[in-house]
C-alpha positions as CSV (number, residue, x, y, z in Angstrom):
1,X,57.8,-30.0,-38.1
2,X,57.3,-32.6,-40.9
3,X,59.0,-32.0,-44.1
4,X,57.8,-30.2,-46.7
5,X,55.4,-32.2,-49.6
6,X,57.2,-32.9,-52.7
7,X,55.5,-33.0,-56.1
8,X,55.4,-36.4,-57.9
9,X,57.5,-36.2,-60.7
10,X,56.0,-35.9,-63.9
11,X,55.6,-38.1,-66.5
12,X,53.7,-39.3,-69.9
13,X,53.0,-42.6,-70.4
14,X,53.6,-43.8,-73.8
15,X,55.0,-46.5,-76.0
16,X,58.2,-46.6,-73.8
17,X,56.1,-48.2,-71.1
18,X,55.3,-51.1,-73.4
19,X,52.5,-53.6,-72.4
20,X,52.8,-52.3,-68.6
21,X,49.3,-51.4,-67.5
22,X,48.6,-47.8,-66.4
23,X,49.4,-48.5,-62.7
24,X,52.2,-50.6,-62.9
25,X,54.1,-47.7,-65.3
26,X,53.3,-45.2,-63.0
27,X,54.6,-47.3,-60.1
28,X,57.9,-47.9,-62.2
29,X,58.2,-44.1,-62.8
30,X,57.6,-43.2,-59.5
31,X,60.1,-46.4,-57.9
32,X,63.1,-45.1,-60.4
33,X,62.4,-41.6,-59.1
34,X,63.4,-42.9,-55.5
35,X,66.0,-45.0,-57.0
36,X,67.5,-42.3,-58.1
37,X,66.8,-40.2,-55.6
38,X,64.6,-37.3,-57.1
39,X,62.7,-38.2,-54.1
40,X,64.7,-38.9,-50.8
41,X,63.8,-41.4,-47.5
42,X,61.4,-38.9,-45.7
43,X,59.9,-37.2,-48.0
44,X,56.5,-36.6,-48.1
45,X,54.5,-37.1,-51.7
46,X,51.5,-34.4,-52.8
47,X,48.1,-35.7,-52.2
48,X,46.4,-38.4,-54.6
49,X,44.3,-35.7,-55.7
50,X,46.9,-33.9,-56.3
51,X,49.4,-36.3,-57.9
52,X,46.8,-37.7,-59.8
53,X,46.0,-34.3,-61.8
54,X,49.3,-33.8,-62.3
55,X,50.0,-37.1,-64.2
56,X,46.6,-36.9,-65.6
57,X,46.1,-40.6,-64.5
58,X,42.6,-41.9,-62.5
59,X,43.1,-41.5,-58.4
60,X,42.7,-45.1,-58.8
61,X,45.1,-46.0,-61.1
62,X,47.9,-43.6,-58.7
63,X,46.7,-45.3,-55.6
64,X,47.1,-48.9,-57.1
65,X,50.6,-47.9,-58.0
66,X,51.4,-46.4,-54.4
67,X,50.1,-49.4,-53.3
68,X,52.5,-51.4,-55.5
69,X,55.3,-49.6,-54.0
70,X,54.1,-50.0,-50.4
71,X,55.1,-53.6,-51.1
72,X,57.9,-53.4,-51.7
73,X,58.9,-51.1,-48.7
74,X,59.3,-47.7,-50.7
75,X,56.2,-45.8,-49.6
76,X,54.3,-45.6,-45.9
77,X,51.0,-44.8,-46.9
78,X,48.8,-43.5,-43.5
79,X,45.8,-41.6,-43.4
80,X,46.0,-38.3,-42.6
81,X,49.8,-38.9,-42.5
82,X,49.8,-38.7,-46.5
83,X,52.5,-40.7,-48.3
84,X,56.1,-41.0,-47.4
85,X,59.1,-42.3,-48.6
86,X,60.7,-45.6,-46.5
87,X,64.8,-45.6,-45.7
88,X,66.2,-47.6,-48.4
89,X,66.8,-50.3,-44.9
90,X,62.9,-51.3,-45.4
91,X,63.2,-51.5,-49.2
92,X,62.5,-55.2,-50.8
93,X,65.9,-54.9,-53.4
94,X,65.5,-58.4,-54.3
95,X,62.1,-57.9,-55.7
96,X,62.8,-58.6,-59.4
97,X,61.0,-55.9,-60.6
98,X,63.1,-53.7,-58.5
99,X,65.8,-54.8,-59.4
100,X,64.8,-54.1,-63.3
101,X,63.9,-50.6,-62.2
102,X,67.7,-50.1,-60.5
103,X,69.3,-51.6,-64.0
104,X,67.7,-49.3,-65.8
105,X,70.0,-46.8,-64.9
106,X,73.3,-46.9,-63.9
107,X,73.4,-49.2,-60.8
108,X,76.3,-48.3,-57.4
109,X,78.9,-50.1,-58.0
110,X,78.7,-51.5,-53.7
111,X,75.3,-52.7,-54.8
112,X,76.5,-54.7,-57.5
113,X,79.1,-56.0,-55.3
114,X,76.3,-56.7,-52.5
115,X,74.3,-58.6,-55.1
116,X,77.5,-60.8,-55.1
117,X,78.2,-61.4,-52.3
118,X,74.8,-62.6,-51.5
119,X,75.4,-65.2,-54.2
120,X,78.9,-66.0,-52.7
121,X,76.8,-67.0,-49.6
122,X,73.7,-68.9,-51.4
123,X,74.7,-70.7,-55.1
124,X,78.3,-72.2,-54.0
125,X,76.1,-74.4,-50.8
126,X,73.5,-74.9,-52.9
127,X,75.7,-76.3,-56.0
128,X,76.7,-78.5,-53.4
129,X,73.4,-79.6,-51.8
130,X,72.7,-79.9,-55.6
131,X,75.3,-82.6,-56.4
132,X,73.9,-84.6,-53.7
133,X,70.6,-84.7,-54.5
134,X,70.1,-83.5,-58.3
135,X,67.7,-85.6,-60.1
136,X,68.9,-87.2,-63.9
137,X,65.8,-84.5,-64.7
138,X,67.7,-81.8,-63.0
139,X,70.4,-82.0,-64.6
140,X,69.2,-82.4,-67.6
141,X,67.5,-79.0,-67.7
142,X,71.0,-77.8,-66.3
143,X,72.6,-79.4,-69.5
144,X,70.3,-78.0,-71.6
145,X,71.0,-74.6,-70.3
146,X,75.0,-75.0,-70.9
147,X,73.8,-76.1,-74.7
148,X,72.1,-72.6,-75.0
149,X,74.4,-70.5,-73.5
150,X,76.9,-71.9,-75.9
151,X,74.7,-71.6,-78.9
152,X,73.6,-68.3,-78.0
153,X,76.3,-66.1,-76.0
154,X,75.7,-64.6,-73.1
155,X,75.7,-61.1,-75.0
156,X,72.3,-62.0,-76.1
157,X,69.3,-61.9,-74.5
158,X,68.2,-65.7,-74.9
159,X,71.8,-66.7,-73.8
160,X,71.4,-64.5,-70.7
161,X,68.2,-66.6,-70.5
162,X,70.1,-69.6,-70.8
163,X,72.0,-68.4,-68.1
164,X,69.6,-67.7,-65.5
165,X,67.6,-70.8,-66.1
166,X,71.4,-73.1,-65.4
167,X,71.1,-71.1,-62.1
168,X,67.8,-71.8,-61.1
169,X,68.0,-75.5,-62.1
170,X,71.1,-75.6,-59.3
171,X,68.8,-73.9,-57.0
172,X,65.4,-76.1,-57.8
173,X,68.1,-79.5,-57.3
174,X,68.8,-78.7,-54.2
175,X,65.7,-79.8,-53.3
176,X,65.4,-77.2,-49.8
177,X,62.0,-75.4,-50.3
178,X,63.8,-72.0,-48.4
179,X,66.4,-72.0,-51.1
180,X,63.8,-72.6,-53.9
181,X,62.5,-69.3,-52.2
182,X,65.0,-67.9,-53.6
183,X,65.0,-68.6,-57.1
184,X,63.2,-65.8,-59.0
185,X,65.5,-63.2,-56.8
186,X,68.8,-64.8,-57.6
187,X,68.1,-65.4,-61.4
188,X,66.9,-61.9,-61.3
189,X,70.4,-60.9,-59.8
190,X,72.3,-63.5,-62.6
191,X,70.6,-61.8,-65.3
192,X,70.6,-58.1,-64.2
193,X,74.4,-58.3,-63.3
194,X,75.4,-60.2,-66.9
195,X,73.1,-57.8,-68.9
196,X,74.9,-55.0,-67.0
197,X,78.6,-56.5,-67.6
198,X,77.8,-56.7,-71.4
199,X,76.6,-53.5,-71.4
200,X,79.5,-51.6,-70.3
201,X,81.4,-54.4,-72.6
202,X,83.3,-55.7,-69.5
203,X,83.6,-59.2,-70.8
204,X,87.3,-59.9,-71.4
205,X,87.1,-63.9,-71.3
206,X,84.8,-67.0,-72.2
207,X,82.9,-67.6,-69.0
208,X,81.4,-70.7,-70.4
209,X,84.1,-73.1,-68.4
210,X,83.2,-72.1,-65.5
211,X,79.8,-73.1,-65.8
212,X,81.0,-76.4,-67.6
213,X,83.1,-77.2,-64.5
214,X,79.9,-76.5,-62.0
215,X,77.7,-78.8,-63.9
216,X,80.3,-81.5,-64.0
217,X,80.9,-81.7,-60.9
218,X,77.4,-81.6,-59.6
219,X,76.8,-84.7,-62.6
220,X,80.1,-86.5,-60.7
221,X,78.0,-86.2,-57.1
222,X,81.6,-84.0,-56.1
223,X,80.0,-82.3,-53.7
224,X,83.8,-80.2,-52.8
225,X,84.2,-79.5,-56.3
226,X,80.3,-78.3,-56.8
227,X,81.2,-75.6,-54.2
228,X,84.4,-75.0,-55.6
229,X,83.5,-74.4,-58.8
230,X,80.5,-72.1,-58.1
231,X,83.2,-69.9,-55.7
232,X,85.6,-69.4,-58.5
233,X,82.5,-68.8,-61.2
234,X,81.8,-65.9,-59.0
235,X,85.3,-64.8,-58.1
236,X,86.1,-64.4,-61.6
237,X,82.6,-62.6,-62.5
238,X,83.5,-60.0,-59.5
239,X,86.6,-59.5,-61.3
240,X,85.5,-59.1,-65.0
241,X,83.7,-56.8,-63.6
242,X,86.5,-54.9,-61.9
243,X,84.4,-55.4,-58.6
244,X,86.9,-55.7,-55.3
245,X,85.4,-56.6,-52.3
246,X,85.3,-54.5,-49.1
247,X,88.2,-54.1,-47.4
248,X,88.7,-56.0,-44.0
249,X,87.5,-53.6,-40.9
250,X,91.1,-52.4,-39.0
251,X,90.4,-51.8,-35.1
């Protein structure tokens, strides 16, 4: 026996959805309500028909949004199968825009720590590659960054900015197109996990100097220090945050 259809949760669409068109808000309702689990991995949705009344949108405009989220591996859409939702393995949680949804809320703690560690692994190699191979462009656009992240403060949003764009430029320098890849998901992850840390006002020091000491080292061609630097830059984040990582397996 399949499990029994759930009802889309409602919604208006008004000036809280901003400049988002019709489908895309619906899409971002519907995605936070799996986020947040109002609707769990197996659950099957009401019919367009159905759904559509209910919001009082177009079928089309509901199926373009379905379709949005069948992307990024929320929904299985089959005919005759109706619409169901995907085990959170399948779901695309880099995708940006996902991610925005997830930070609109209150974001698992072992996420945010997964989002880090997946930085620990990528940005301290590529601030390496980066020092090796960083044009006098590059870098440039990295200084720049620094200069606005100072001017700024990373408790606003064109410091966070700032912030992301000195993360990409390491990313861009490194000159490896599968990193570049990576960019928009990492500087998504940079700024999703600053905003949140100023948020919850967990920012008890200047991490300014930690950037400082990255980009000098990747403008000295250190390549040890590059990776060094970016390691400790993300140790300490972890820690402002009051994020531990897991503890070691015990057989």
């Amino acid at each position: 026996m399949g499990r029994e259809r759930k009802e889309v949760t409602g919604c208006r669409f008004a000036a809280e959805d901003g400049a988002l068109r019709i489908h895309q808000a619906i899409a971002r309702r519907l995605g936070t309500a799996i986020l947040t689990g109002v609707h769990k991995p197996g659950d099957l949705f009401e019919g367009e028909i159905e759904a559509s009344e209910r919001l009082r949108v177009s079928r089309t405009a509901y199926r373009e949004a379905v379709r949005i989220l069948v992307a990024k591996g929320m929904l299985e859409s089959r005919p005759k199968a109706g619409t169901r939702v995907l085990p959170r393995a399948r779901w695309n949680v880099l995708d940006p825009e996902m991610l925005a949804w997830m930070f609109a809320g209150e974001p698992e703690r072992d996420f945010i720590r997964d989002l880090f560690e997946l930085r620990g692994v990528i940005e301290p190699a590529a601030a390496e590659f980066a020092a090796r191979r960083r044009t006098d462009e590059q870098l440039a656009v990295m200084t720049q960054a620094l200069e606005e992240m100072e001017e700024k403060g990373l408790s606003t949003p064109e410091g966070r900015a700032a912030d992301q764009r000195f993360h990409h430029a390491i990313l861009v320098a490194t000159h490896n197109d599968a990193l570049v890849a990576l960019a928009s998901s990492v500087g998504a992850a940079v700024g999703w996990t600053t905003t949140f840390k100023h948020r919850q006002n967990l920012c008890p020091r200047d991490p300014l100097p930690d950037h400082k000491a990255v980009h000098q080292a990747i403008a000295s061609r250190d390549t040890a220090a590059a990776r060094n630097g970016m390691m400790e830059l993300l140790r300490l984040a972890m820690a402002d945050m009051d994020i531990a990582p897991p503890e070691p397996c015990r057989n």
